[in-house]
Phi, psi and omega in degrees: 000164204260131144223069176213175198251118229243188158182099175304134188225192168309135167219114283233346176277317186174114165083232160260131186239197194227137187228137173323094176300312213239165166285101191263105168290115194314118175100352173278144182285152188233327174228141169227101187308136203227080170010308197248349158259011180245135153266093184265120182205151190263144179316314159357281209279359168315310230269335211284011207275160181283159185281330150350291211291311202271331163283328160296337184268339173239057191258339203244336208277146192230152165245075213289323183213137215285117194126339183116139056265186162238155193251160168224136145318144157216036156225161178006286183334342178275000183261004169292126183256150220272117150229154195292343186252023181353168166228007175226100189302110192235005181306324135315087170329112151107003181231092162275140185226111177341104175290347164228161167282152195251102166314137162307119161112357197270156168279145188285114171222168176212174189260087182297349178277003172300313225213321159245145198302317214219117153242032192280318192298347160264102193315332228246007189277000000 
């Protein structure tokens, strides 16, 4: 879950991204995995999801180590969009930490190669 105070808008990398309300000082933690808003499910019970559901889930959806579990969001925090230069530190499983300080207004980004085990499948990494 996002914990600074956040807002989605239009964005300029792709699609909708997630942008800073407020100023996040370089070393505040920014994201945190939160039992009851994060979604942790093992492939199993993935594959067991209708397909519909599993298309949709895996647009947003991450793999930190390779075989599962997989994780899904299920706040904002899933429109944060991947850049080589981030301004948010996910090198820690289950933790983003401002890497720098973050202006109001600015997008919230991460290094998706941080967090998931297998990106092949994403051309822009």
């Amino acid at each position: 879950m996002l914990l600074v105070r956040t807002y989605l808008e239009k964005s300029p990398i792709h699609g909708f991204g997630v942008f800073a309300k407020e100023f996040v000082q370089k070393g505040a933690t920014v994201w945190k995995f939160h039992e009851k808003l994060d979604i942790r499910f093992t492939p199993e019970e993935f594959d067991a999801l209708p397909d519909n559901v599993k298309e949709e889930l895996e647009w947003h959806m991450y793999e930190p180590e390779e075989g599962g579990p997989y994780y899904y969001e299920a706040t904002m925090g899933k429109y944060m969009n991947h850049s080589r230069e981030p301004n948010v530190d996910f090198s820690t499983i289950g933790v983003g930490t401002a890497r720098r300080d973050i202006r109001p207004g600015e997008e919230l980004t991460c290094d998706y190669r941080h967090f998931m085990a297998n990106f092949d499948h994403i051309p822009y990494i």
